[in-house]
Steps between C-alpha positions, in 0.01 A plus 500: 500500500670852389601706807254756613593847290416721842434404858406730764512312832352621820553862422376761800486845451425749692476957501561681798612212688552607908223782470161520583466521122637165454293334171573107421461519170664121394502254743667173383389546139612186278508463168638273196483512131586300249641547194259617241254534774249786488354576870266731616542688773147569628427763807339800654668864427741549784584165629852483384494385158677787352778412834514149397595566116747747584683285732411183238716745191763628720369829570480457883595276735336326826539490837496110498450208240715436169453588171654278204511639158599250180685315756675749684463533892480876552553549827829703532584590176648852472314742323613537203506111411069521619492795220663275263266177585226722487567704180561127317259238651197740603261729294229699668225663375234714730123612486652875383717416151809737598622547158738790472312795324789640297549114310290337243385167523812336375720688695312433825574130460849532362675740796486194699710307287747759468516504846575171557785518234307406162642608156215772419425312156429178648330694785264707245440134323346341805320807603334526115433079552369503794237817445384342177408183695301701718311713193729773527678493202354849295566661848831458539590895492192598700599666838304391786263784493389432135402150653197374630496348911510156353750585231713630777477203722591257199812690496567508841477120488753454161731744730483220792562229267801722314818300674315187489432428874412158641205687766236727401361702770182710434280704743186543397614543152145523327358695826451885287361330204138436401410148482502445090861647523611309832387186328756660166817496721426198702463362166781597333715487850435138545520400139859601534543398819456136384710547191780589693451201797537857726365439886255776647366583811219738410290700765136583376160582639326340190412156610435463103848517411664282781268220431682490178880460694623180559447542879339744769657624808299708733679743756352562872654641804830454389489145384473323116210199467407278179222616363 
């Protein structure tokens, strides 16, 4: 059986700790996903899913637990090998798109390649491939403002999926869009998301969409359950 691509082990975390504002937010949250595995992450606003996909891509870290990530134990790792791990095994995409107004489409999903040391023709290659798979193709040069909301979040999602992670982590990533265009992106997020054997822990409200996942997880006071 292939190794689990992410594990999150009894994770706690907790804001404020020592003050009468003390909030448990994760409480010995557990989690493991396969490869190609498409979870979703089911829970009320405010109960620490947002917390628990930070500390899942690297972008925060608990008070207790372990988090393993393609393999890797990340507990102790100096910062700047987490930013590495991160910026090659994890892509995130959020309920607000976060496309840089000042790029076109392309460009939006090609600065992250540069950054992680791409040649910017083979960078601007995958960014046009990956946008035409999503329906994007005649908007290549479009700038995010000249886009509609689920235009945008298509090419928020091509930008998470630029340096070909192993993890996708979204957060509510239909949530602003009406429901014909939520069901668009899902669409065209999970169509790739299968192509490419990608794992994804996605958080939604829409009971609709995770039905469709290959599993549902449901967050409460702190702690993960099946179903």
């Amino acid at each position: 059986m292939s190794e689990p691509v992410l594990v999150l082990d009894g994770i706690t975390k907790t804001y404020n700790a020592g003050t009468p504002g003390e909030i448990a937010v994760l409480r010995g949250a557990s989690l493991s996903v396969a490869p190609g595995e498409v979870v979703a992450l089911v829970a009320p606003s405010g109960s620490g899913k947002s917390t628990l996909l930070h500390i899942a891509g690297l972008l925060d870290v608990p008070d207790a637990g372990t988090v393993t990530l393609a393999g890797t134990a990340v507990a102790g790792l100096p910062d700047r090998t987490r930013t590495a791990l991160r910026r090659r095994e994890v892509g995130f995409i959020y309920q607000f798109h976060h496309l840089l107004p000042e790029f076109d489409a392309a460009e939006n999903v090609i600065l992250p390649q540069l950054a992680d040391g791409v040649p910017e023709a083979d960078a601007r290659a995958r960014a046009e491939g990956l946008l035409a798979s999503v329906g994007l193709g005649a908007r290549l040069t479009h700038r995010p403002a000249a886009l509609s909301g689920g235009e945008q979040q298509r090419v928020a999602f091509c930008r998470a999926l630029a340096n070909a992670p192993k993890v996708l982590l979204a957060d509510e990533p239909t949530g602003n869009l009406d429901p014909a265009t939520s069901d668009t992106v899902f669409d065209a997020m999970m169509a790739q998301v299968r192509e490419t054997g990608l794992s994804a822990v996605i958080a939604t409200h829409n009971m609709a969409l995770a039905g469709r996942m290959d599993r549902v997880v449901r967050m409460e006071n702190g702690v993960l359950s099946e179903g």
